[in-house]
N, C-alpha and C positions, 0 to 999 in steps of 0.2 A: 173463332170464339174470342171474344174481348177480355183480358185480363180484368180484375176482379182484383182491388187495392183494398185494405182497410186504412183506416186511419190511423196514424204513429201518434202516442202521445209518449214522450217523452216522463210524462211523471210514474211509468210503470215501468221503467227500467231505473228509476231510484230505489234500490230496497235495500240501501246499506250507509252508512254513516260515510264510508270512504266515496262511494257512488256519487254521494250530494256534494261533497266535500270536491272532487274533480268537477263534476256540474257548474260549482259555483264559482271557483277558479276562473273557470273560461268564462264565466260571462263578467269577472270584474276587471279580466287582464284586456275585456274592450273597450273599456273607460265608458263606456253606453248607459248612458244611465234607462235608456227603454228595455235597453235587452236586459240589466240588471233584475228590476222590477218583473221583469218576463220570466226570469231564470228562477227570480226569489217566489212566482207564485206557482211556478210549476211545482217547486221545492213543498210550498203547501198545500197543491192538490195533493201531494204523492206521500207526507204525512196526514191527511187528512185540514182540512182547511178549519173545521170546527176546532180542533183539537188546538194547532195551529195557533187560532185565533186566541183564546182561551190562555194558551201558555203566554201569548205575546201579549198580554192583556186590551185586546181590541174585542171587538164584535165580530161576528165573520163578514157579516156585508165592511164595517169598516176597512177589514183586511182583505179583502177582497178588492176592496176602490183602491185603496194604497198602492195592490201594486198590479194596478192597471197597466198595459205599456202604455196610454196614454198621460199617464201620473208620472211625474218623478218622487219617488216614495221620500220621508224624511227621515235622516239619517237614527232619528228614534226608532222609525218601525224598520228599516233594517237592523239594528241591533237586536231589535227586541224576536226576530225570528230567526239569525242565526244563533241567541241563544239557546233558543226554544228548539232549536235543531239538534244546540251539543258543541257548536263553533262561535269562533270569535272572529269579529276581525279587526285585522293588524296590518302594519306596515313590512314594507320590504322594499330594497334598495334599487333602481332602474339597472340595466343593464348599462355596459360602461360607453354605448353607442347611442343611447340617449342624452338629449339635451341636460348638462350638469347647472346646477345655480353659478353665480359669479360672486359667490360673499365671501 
């Protein structure tokens, strides 16, 4: 008898503020801006995309195209959904094995 898969969707294991908060970690510590836009809309299926939308002041189809992985979203509409989340984003310093500036 053949195993029998359903399909994982990632945005039903978001159901807590810290949840999203590690989620989105990992996809900004990729530098990817597809996988970003991928992680930022799993983020609002899993609060609701309408709602989402609404707080981020877009439409849902707009916020929906934005963050296409085929879009690189602009740096508006990511701010305006990790507010709308409860987070911010910030800076943090490379690790000392990374490429340093020369100034």
């Amino acid at each position: 008898m053949a195993e029998k898969f359903s399909r994982y969707d990632p945005a039903d294991g978001l159901d807590s503020l810290d949840a999203i908060e590690i989620f989105l970690v990992d996809a900004f510590e990729t530098g990817d801006a597809a996988h970003i836009a991928a992680a930022l809309d799993v983020v609002a299926r899993a609060k609701g995309m309408a709602e989402m939308a609404a707080a981020a002041g877009l439409t849902q189809e707009q916020l929906h195209r934005s963050l296409n992985a085929d879009q690189t979203p602009t740096l508006k509409t990511v701010l305006a959904v990790m507010k709308s989340v409860g987070l911010a984003l910030g800076t943090a310093r490379r690790p000392a094995t990374a490429v340093t500036p020369k100034w």
